[in-house]
C-alpha positions as CSV (number, residue, x, y, z in Angstrom):
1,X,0.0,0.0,0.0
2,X,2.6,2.1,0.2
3,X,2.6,3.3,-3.5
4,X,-1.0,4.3,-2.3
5,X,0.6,7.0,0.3
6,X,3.0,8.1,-2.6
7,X,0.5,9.1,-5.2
8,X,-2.5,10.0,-3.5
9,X,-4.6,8.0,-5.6
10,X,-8.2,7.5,-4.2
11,X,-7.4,9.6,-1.1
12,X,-10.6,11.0,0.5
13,X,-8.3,12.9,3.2
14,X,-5.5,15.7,3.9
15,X,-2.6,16.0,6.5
16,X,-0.3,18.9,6.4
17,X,3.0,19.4,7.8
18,X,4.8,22.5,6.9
19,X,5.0,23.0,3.6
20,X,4.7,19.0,3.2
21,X,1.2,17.5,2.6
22,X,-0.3,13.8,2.0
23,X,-3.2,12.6,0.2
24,X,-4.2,10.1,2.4
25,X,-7.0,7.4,2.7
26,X,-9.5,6.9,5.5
27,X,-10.2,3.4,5.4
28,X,-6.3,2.9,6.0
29,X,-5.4,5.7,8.7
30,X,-8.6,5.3,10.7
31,X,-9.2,1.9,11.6
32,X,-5.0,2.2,13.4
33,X,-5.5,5.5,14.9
34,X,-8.0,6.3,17.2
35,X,-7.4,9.6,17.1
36,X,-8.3,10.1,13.5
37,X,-11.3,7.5,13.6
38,X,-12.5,9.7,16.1
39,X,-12.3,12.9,14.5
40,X,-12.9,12.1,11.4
41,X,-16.6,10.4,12.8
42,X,-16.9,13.7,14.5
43,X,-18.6,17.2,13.2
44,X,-15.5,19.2,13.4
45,X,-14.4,21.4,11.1
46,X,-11.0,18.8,10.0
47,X,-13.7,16.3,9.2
48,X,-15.7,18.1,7.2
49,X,-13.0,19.9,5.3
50,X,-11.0,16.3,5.5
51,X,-7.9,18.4,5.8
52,X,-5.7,18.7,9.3
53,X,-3.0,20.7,10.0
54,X,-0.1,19.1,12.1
55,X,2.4,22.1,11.7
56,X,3.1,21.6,15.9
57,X,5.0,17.9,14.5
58,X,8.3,17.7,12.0
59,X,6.9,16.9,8.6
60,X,9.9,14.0,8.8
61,X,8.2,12.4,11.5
62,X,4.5,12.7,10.0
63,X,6.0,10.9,6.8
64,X,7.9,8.1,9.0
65,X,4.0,7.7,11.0
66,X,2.4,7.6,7.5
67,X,4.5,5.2,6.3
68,X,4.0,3.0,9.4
69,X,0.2,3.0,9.1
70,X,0.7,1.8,5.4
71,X,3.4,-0.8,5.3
72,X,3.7,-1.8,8.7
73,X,7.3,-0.1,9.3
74,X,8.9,2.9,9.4
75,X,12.4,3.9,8.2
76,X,14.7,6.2,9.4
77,X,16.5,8.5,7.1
78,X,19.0,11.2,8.0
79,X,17.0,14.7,8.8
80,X,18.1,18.4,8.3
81,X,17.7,20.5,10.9
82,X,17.8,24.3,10.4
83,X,20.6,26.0,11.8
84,X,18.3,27.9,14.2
85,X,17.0,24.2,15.8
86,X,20.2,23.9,17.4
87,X,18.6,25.4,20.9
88,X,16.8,21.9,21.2
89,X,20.1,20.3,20.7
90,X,22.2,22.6,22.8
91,X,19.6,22.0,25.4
92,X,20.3,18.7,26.4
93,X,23.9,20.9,27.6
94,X,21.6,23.1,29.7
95,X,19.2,20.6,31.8
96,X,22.7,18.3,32.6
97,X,24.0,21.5,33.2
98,X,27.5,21.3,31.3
99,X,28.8,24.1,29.5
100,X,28.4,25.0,26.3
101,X,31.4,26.9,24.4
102,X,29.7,29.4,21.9
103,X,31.7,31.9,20.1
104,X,30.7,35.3,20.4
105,X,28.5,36.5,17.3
106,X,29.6,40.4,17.7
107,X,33.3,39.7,18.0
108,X,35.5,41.9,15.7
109,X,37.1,39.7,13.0
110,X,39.9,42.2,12.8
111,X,38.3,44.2,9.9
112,X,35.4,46.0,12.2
113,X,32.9,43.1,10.6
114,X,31.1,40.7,12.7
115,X,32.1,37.0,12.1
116,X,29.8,35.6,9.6
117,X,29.6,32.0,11.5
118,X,29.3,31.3,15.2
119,X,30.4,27.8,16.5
120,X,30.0,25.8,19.3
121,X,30.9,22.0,20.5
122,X,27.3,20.5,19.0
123,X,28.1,21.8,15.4
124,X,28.8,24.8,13.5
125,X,26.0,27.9,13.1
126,X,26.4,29.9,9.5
127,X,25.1,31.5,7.1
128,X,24.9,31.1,3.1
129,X,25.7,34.3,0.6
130,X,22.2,35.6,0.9
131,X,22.0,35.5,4.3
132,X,19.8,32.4,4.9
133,X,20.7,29.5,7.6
134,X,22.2,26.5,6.1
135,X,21.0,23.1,7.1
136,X,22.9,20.6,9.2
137,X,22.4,16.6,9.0
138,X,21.5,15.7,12.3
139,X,23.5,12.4,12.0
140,X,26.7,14.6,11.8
141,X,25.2,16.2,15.8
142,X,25.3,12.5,17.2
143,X,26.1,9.0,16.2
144,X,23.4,7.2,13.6
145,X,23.2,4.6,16.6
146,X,22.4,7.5,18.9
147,X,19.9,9.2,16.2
148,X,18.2,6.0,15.5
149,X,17.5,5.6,19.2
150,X,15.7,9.5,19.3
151,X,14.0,9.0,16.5
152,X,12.2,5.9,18.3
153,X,11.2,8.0,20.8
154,X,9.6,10.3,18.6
155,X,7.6,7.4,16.9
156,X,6.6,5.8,20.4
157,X,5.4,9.6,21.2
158,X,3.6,10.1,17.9
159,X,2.0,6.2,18.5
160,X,1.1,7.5,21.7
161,X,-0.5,11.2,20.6
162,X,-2.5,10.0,17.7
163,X,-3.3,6.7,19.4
164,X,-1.6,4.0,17.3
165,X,-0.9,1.2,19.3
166,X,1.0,-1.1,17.1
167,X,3.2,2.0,16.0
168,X,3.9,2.8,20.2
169,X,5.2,-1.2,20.4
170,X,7.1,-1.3,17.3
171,X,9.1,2.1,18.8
172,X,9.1,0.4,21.9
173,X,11.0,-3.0,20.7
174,X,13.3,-1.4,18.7
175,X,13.9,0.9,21.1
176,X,14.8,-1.5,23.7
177,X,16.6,-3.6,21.2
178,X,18.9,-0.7,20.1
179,X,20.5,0.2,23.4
180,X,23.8,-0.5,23.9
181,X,25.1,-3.3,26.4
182,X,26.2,-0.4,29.3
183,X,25.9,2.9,30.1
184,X,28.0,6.2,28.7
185,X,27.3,9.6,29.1
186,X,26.6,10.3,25.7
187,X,23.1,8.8,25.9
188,X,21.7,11.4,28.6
189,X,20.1,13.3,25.4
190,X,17.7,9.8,25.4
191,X,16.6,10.4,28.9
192,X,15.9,14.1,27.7
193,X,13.6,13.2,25.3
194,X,11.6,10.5,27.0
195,X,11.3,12.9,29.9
196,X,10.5,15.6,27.3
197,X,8.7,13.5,24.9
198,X,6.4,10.7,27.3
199,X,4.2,11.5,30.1
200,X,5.8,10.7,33.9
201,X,3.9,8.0,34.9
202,X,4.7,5.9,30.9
203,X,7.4,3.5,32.1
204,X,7.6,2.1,28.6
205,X,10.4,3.9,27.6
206,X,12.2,4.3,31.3
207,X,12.4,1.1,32.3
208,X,15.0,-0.2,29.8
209,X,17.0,2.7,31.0
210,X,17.0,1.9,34.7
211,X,17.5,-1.6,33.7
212,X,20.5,-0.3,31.8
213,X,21.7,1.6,35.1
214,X,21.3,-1.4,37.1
215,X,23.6,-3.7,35.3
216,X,26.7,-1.4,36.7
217,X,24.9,0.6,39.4
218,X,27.5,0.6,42.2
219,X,30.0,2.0,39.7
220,X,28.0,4.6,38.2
221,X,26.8,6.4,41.5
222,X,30.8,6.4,42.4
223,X,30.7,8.9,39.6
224,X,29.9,12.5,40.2
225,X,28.8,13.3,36.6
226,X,26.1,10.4,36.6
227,X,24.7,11.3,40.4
228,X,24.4,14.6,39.1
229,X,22.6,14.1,35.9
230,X,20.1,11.5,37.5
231,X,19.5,13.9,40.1
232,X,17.7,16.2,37.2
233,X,15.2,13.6,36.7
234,X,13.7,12.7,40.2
235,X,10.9,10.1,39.5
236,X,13.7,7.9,37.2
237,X,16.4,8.4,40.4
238,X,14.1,7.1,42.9
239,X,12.6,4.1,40.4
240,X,16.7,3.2,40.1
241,X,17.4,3.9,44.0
242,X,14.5,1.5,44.8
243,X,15.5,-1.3,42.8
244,X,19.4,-0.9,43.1
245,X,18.8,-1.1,46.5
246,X,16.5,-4.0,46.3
247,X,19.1,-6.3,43.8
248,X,21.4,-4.8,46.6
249,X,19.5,-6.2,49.2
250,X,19.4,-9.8,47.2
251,X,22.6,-9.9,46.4
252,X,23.3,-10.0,50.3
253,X,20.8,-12.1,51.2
254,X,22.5,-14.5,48.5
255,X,25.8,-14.3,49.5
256,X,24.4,-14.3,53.2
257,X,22.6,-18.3,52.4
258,X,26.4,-19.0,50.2
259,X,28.0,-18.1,53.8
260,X,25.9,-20.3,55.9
261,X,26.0,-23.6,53.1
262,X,30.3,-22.7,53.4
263,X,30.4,-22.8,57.0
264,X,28.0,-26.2,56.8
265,X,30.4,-27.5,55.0
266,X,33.5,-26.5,57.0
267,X,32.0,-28.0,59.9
268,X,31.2,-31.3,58.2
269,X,34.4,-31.3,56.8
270,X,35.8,-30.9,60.6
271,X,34.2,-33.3,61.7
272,X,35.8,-35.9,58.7
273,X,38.9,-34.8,60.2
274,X,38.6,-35.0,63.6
275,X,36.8,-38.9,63.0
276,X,39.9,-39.7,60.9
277,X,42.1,-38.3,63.9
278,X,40.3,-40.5,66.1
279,X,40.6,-43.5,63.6
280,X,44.8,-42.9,63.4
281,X,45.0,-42.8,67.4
282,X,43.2,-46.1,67.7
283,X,45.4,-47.6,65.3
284,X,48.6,-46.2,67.0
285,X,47.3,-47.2,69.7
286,X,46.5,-51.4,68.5
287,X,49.9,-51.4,67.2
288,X,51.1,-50.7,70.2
289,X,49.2,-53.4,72.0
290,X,50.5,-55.9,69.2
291,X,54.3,-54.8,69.5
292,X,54.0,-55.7,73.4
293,X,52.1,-58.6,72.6
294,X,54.8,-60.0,69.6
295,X,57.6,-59.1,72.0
296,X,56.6,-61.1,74.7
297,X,56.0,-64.2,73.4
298,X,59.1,-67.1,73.1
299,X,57.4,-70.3,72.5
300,X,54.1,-71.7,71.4
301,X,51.9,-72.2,74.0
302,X,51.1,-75.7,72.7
303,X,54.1,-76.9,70.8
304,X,57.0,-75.7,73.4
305,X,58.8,-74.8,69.6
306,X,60.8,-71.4,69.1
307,X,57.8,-69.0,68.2
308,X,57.8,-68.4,64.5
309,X,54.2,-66.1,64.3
310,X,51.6,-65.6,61.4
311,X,49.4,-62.4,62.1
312,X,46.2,-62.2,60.9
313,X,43.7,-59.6,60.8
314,X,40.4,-60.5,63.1
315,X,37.9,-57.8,62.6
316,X,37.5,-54.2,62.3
317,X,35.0,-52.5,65.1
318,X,32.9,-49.3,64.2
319,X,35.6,-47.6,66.9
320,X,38.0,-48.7,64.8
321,X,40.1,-51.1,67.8
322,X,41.7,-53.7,65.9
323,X,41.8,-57.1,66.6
324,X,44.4,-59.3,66.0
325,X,45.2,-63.0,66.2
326,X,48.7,-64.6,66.0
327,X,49.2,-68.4,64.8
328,X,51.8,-70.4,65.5
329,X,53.2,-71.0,62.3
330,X,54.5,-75.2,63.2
331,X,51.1,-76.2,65.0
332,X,48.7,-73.0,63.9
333,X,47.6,-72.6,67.5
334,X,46.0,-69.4,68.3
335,X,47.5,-67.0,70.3
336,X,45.2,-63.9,71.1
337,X,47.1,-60.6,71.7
338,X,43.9,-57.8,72.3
């Protein structure tokens, strides 16, 4: 359906964006949206007209929506931004509260003029020969991976506005799925536009950020820049503070239970040693018995012969005692020595 969106054919309704507009079609727009089901079943004056002005939205992100409630998806291409946007980019400086370097737009150039371009560490603010801002690709402000990430934000905003469900959870997912493996400062300007972007209470959006804090809290509120930065956004600090402290609180309770099972296991293993201890003193101790016993024996009781003795092993008692018996080795008479 998409070639449908691209030429307008059979459209029976108008958005405009800017100097952008779309021929659009009712039957596709209104049974995903709510919001234009609604007013375009209603008596006021967009659905009688069948025209609607979004001017307040970027006509980027109408034409990204668009394409969503035609094909399914939406793709993300790279976006100029007037010069004079660069106050929403610059900020993301101001609520972290970092500085900003700007050069000053009435400094002398050293011919009495005033510089023609005024810089700053987010990009470069000039002008073309006739005086008009230039354009800057927003992909050369931030990384793509960075940009990608915003612009999901803008599409879960835009699913949330106009009441597009399926257009809020595909945002959502690839949202989620986008963010890196650990945190870096860098991606503060997300938690910006959520903030900016999504109502307080929508966790949708939040919660695979907190998650993202979790995975290296201890380290990251050692740092002052990130205990600083979390402190502008209260209701995100105390959702992380809760459940840091909470995997805080399981982690000792694990490590409390891996204590207790090592100790059981010490013990047991004391008491191996201390029953083998036992076992070796007993066995000193019949050896001892027998040496006496061997060493005081000269003849066989029965044969009157020089003692020439077998020893043989009787039995083995659970206190581990010993007992021996000694043959004569000429007549095999039994000679007990325990």
């Amino acid at each position: 359906m998409s070639s449908l969106l691209e030429s307008g054919k059979y459209s029976d309704f108008t958005i405009k964006c800017g100097s952008k507009q779309w021929k659009v079609h009712r039957a596709i727009i209104c049974p995903q949206s709510k919001f234009f089901e609604t007013l375009c079943d209603s008596d006021f004056k967009e659905a009688k007209s069948a025209e609607i002005n979004l001017s307040d939205e970027a006509p980027s992100d109408i034409q990204a929506m668009l394409e969503f409630l035609y094909t399914g998806q939406y793709s993300i291409a790279p976006l100029e931004l007037p010069e004079e946007d660069f106050g929403e980019t610059n900020s993301i400086k101001e609520t972290l509260g970092t500085s900003s370097q700007t050069a000053d737009n009435s400094g002398d150039d050293g011919n009495g003029e005033g510089s023609e371009s005024e810089s700053n560490e987010l990009g470069q603010r000039s002008v073309n020969d006739h005086g008009e801002p230039t354009t800057t690709p927003l992909s050369q402000l931030m990384s793509g991976d960075m940009l990608r990430e915003r612009l999901h934000i803008v599409m879960y905003a835009l699913g949330d506005k106009f009441m597009i469900e399926k257009l809020k959870t595909e945002a959502a997912q690839t949202f989620k799925e986008g963010l890196p493996d650990e945190w870096t400062s860098d991606q503060w300007c997300l938690v910006i536009d959520i903030d900016q972007k999504t109502a307080s209470t929508d966790q949708v959006l939040r919660a695979p950020i907190i998650e993202l804090w979790l995975q290296n809290g201890i380290e990251l509120l050692k740092t002052e820049e990130f205990r600083e930065n979390i402190a502008k956004f209260p209701d995100m600090e105390l959702q992380f503070l809760r459940k840091h402290a909470t995997d805080l609180s399981s982690t000792i309770s694990a490590l409390g239970k891996t204590v207790e099972a090592q100790a059981g296991t010490i013990d047991s293993h004391s008491g191996i040693v201390g029953a083998l201890s036992n076992r070796r003193d007993n066995l000193k101790k019949s050896l001892k018995q027998l040496a006496v016993a061997v060493n005081g024996l000269d003849g066989c009781r029965h044969c009157d012969n020089q003692f020439y003795g077998l020893l043989e092993e009787k039995t083995v008692f659970a206190d581990d005692n010993v007992i021996y018996t000694l043959r004569c080795r000429g007549c095999r008479t039994k000679h007990p020595l325990v």
